[in-house]
N, C-alpha and C positions, 0 to 999 in steps of 0.2 A: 750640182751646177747652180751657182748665183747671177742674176741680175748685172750684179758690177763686177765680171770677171771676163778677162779678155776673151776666156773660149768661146763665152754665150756672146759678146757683144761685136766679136767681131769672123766667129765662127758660123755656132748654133741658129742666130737668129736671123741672117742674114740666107741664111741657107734655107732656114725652115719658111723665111716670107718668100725668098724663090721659085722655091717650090710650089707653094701657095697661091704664087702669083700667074705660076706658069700654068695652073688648072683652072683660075679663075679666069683667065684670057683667052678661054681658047680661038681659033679661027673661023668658026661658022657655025657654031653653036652655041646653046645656052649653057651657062657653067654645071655643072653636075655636082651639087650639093652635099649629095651623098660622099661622091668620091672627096670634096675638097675638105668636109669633116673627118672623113677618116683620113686623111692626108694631117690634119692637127692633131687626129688622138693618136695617131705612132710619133709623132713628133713630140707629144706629152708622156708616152711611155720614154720613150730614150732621155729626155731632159729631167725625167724625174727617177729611173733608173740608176742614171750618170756617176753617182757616188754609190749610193745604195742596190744594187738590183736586185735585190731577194725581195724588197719593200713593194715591189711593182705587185706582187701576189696578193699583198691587202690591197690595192687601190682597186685592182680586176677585180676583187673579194667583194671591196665595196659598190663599185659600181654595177656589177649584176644584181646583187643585193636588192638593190633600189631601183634596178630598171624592171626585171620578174615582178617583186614586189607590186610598183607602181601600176603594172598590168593587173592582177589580181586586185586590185581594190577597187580599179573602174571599172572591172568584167563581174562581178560580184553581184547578186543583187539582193542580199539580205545585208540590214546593215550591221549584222552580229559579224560577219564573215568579212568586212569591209572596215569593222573595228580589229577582228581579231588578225588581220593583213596589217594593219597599221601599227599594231603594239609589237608585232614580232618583228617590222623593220625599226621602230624606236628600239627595239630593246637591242636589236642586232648591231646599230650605231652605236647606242648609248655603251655597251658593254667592250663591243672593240676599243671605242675610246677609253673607259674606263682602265680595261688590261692594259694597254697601251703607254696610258701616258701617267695614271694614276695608281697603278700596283703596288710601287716605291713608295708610296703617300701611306697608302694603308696599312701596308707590310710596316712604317715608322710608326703608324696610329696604335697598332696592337703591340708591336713592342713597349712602348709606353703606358700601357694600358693595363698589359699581362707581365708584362717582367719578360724573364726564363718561361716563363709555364710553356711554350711551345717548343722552346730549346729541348727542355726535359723531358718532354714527351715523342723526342725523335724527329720532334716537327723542322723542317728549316724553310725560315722565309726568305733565305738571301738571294731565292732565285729571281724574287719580284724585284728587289733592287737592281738588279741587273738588266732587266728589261730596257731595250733601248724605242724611243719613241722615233715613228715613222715622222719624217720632216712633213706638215703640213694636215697633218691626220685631224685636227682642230676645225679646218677649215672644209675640207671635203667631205666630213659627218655633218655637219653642219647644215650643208649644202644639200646633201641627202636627204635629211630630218626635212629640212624646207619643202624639198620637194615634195615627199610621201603625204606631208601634211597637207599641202595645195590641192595635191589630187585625190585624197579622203575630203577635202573639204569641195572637191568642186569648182574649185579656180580656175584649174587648167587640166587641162587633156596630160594625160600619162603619154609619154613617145616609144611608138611602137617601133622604130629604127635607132637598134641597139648604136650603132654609129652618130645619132644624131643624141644620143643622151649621154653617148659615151664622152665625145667632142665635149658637151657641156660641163661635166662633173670632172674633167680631167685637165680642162685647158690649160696648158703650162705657164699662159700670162695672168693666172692670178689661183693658178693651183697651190703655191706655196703659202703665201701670207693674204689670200686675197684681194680685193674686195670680198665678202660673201656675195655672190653671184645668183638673185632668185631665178627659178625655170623661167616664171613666167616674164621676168626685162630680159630674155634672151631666145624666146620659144617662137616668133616669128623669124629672128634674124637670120636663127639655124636653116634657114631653108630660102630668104630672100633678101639677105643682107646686099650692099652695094659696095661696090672696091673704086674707088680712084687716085690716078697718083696726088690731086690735093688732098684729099683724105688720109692718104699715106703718108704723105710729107707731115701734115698736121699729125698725126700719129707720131712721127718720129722724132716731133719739136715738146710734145709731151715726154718723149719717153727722155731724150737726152734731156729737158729739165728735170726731171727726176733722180734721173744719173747723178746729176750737177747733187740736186741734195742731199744727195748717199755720198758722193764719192767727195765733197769740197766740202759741203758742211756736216755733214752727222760724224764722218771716219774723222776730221780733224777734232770737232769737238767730244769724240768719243775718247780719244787717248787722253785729256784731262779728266774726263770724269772718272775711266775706268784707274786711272792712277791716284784720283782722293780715295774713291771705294776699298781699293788694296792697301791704303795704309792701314797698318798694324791698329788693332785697339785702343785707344789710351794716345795715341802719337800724333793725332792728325790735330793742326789748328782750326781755328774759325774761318779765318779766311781763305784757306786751302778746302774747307769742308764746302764754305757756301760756294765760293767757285768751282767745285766739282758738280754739285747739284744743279748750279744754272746752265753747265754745259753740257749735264745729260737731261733738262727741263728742255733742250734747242735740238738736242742728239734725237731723241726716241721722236721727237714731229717730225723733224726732216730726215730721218731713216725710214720711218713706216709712209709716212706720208707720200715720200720722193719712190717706195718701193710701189703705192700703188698708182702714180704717176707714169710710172713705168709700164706699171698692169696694164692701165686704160690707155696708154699710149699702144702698146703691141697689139692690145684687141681693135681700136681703130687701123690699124695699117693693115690689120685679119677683114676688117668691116663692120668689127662688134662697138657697138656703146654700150661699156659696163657703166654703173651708177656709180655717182663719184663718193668718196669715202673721209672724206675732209672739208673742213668748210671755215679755216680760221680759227682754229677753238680756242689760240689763246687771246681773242679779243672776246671773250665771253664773260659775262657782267657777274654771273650766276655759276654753280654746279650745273643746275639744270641744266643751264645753254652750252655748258662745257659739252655734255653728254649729246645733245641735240646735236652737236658740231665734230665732235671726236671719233674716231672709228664707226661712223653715221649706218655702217650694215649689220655691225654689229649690234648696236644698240636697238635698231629697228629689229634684228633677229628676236630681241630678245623682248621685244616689246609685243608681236602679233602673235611669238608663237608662245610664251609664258606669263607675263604680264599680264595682258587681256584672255589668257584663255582660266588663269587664275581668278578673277575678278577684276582686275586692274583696282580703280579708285571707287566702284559701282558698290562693293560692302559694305560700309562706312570706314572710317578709319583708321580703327586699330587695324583692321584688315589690310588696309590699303601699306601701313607703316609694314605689316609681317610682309604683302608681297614685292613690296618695295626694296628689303632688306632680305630677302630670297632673292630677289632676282641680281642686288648685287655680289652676295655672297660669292653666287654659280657662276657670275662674270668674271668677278678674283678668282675665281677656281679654275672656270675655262683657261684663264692666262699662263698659272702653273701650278702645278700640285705642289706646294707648300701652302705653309699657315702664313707666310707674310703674302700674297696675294688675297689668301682671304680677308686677311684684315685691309689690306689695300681695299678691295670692296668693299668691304660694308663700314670702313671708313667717307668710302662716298657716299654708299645709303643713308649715313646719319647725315649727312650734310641738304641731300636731296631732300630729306623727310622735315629736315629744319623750314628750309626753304619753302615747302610745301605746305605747311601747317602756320608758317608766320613770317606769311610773303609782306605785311605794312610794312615791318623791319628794315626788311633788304629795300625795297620799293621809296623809303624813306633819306636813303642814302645817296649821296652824290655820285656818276659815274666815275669817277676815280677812285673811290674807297671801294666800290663795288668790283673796280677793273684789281686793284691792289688785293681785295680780302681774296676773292676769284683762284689768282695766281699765287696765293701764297696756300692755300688749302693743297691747290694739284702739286705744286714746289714742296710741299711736307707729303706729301702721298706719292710723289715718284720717289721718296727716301726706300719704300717699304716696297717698291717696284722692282728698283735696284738693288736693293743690299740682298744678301746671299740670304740670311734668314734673320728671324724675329733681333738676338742677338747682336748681330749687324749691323741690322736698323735701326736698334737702340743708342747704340755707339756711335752712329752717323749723326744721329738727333742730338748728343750728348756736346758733339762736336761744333753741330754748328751753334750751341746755347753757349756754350763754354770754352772751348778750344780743349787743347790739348796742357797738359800738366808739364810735357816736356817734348822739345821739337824734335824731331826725328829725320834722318834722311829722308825717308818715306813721302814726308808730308814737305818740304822744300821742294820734293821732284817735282810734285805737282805744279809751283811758279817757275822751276827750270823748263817746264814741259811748255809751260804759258809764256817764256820770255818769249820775246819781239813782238813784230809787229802782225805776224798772220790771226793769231787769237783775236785782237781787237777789231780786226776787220771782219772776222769771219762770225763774231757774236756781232756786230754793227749788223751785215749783211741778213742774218737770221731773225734778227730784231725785226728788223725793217721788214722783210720778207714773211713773215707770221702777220701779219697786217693785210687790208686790201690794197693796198699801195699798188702793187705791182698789177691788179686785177682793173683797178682804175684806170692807169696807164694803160694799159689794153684795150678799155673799152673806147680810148680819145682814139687811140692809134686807130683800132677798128671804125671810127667813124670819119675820121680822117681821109683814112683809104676808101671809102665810099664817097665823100662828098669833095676832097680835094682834087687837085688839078694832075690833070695824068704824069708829068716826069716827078714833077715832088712824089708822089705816091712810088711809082716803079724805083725809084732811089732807096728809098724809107725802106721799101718789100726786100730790097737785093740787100740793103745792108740788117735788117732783120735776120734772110737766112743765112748771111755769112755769120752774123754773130753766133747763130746756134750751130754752124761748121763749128766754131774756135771755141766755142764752148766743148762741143763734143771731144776735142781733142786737148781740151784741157785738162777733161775729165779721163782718158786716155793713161792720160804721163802716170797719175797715182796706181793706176792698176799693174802696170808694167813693174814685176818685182814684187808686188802683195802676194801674199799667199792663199789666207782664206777671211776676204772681210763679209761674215755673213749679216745679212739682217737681223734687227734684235725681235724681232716677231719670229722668226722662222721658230724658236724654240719653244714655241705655242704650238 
């Protein structure tokens, strides 16, 4: 079950905040916490079931995992016994994930490595190929690893109410793609969060602008980029290439972006505030601030629990350059088990380490060389994002240097695909929108409505929420008849 499909948005979630709503309100009591979590963690088995149900046996796998686990590290009280609980829950994440999503990586690694020699000795690794990866298994290892580390390290308290860790580590509104969600920005709410219908409303004005960026911009700019990617070798133009690129440069922000808009929308109208996971990254002057600004829990994941546990910049710098280019590497990895993810990493890592070592440079340059050099680094590195493998990418790159030696249908479809008027509007719109433009307007409106005159204000409010009525059901029409438009994260 997806985000932007009619069963979840006009089925699943309306049922499941019902429900929710109907425990959190009761009549002369105070809400019962207990029960309104495990009221989210069966509503996180069935929604994440929904396609897969055999998969639910790893996520229970992993969520006891890390909840037993978490217990024995705080009850421990030698610290050999409180490391040795902690290496057996990394290693019991680290290695699911590995089977999981990397078996086919490795099972390619030793083929190329060894030839036959396993063929011939009886061995068959085609079973690893075959392994299919649980949808979102990326993100609730992750999530786990976080935790166990917090409570080795003393952060926070381990949760003794399997229902109340259960709720956390399974939540359906950001169990697929995220946010990564730490214990601790959610470890009071589990037990005293607040529901109101402004709250909810505000929850649902997030989620359908989210929708709006999955379903109006990322799925329309996704059918050009996905049709330059599919042209044939050798056949694609320059102009068909770089217009495929800038429309999946607009596609993967407002797909992942708008999916965790979504997230943090359903967890406000639940009463959570998850941490937000975007912050503008293509007005970013630098790699660095790209990174500061991009998948922002991810990045922080990888900064507290490897980065600084490594040395971070405290060695000197050759060190600093090795764990800089380790932690990207394991970043392109985490994304997907292929070699073009890893060099998608640690294509950044070189850039980050540039940056790092000979900041007068960049610091010397005007903000527009800076805003241009920025965009055209990430614009050559989603080349290596997207394309299928190394080969691919080459071809893609060849393309947009050179074009193509001979046109092809293939490569026309691409402008067929882009004739009219919807493309130009919908790259104007996403342009504009990747900016604080809209965050600005916000904050006049916001202060507007506090200091101006009561009917101009109630006008402004009533035509506000009608707009995000007609938006929702604009967003509506595309789904009706799609099949299956998944998020381009979900396959991390």
């Amino acid at each position: 079950m997806v985000f932007s499909s009619t069963i979840f948005v006009l089925v699943f979630l309306p049922m499941a905040l019902l429900v929710h709503s109907i425990l959190y309100f009761p009549v002369q009591s105070r809400p019962s916490y207990k029960i309104l979590n495990l009221s989210i963690f069966l509503a996180s088995i069935i929604f994440y079931g929904w396609g897969e149900p055999k998969y639910i046996l790893i996520l229970l796998f992993s969520t006891l995992c890390n909840f037993f686990l978490a217990i024995l590290i705080e009850s421990s009280t030698s610290q050999g016994r409180r490391n040795g609980f902690l290496t057996t829950g990394i290693l019991i994440n680290l290695l699911m994930l590995a089977y999981y999503k990397y078996a086919g990586f490795f099972a390619d690694l030793l083929h190329q490595m060894t030839g036959d020699l396993f063929s011939s000795q009886g061995v068959s690794l085609e079973f690893m190929r075959g392994i299919i990866l649980p949808i979102g298994i990326s993100f609730f290892t992750f999530q786990g690893l976080s935790y166990l580390i917090d409570v080795h390290r003393k952060i926070v308290k381990p949760s003794y109410r399997f229902t109340d860790f259960a709720c956390y580590l399974t939540m359906f509104s950001q169990l697929i793609a995220g946010p990564i969600v730490r214990y601790t920005a959610i470890e009071t709410q589990l037990n005293t969060r607040t529901l109101s219908i402004g709250r909810m409303w505000k929850g649902a004005t997030r989620f359908v602008f989210g929708l709006a960026k999955k379903v109006l911009i990322a799925d329309t700019l996704g059918r050009i980029a996905d049709a330059a990617f599919n042209v044939s070798s050798g056949e694609l133009s320059a102009s068909a290439a770089w217009l495929g690129i800038i429309c999946y440069f607009f596609q993967i922000y407002y797909d992942f972006s708008g999916y965790s808009d979504m997230a943090i929308g359903i967890g406000q109208m639940m009463g959570f505030q998850f941490p937000e996971n975007f912050n503008y990254p293509y007005i970013s002057k630098s790699i660095r601030e790209f990174w500061r600004r991009w998948h922002m829990t991810l990045s922080s994941w990888f900064r507290d629990y490897l980065y600084i546990p490594l040395g971070g910049n405290r060695k000197g710098k050759y060190r600093t350059v090795f764990n800089l280019f380790l932690v990207f590497a394991l970043c392109g990895l985490w994304h997907g088990a292929s070699l073009s993810f890893l060099i998608w990493g640690m294509y950044h890592g070189i850039f980050i380490c540039l940056e790092r070592f000979f900041p007068k440079f960049t610091n010397r340059l005007p903000s527009f060389f800076l805003h241009a050099y920025t965009t055209m680094v990430i614009l050559i590195g989603w080349v290596f994002f997207r394309a299928e493998d190394l080969d691919a990418a080459g071809d893609y790159l060849k393309a947009m240097l050179w074009g193509a030696t001979k046109q092809s249908y293939e490569s026309n479809e691409v402008w067929l695909l882009a004739n009219g008027y919807v493309l130009p509007i919908t790259l104007l719109a996403a342009f504009v929108l990747s900016t604080p433009v809209f965050q600005h307007l916000h904050r006049k409106f916001k202060n507007y409505c506090l200091n101006g005159k009561p009917v101009p204000v109630i006008l402004l409010l009533l035509g506000r929420n009608c707009w995000v009525l007609i938006l929702f059901f604009l967003c509506l029409m595309p789904l009706y008849g799609a099949t299956y438009n998944a998020f381009i994260y979900f396959r991390f």
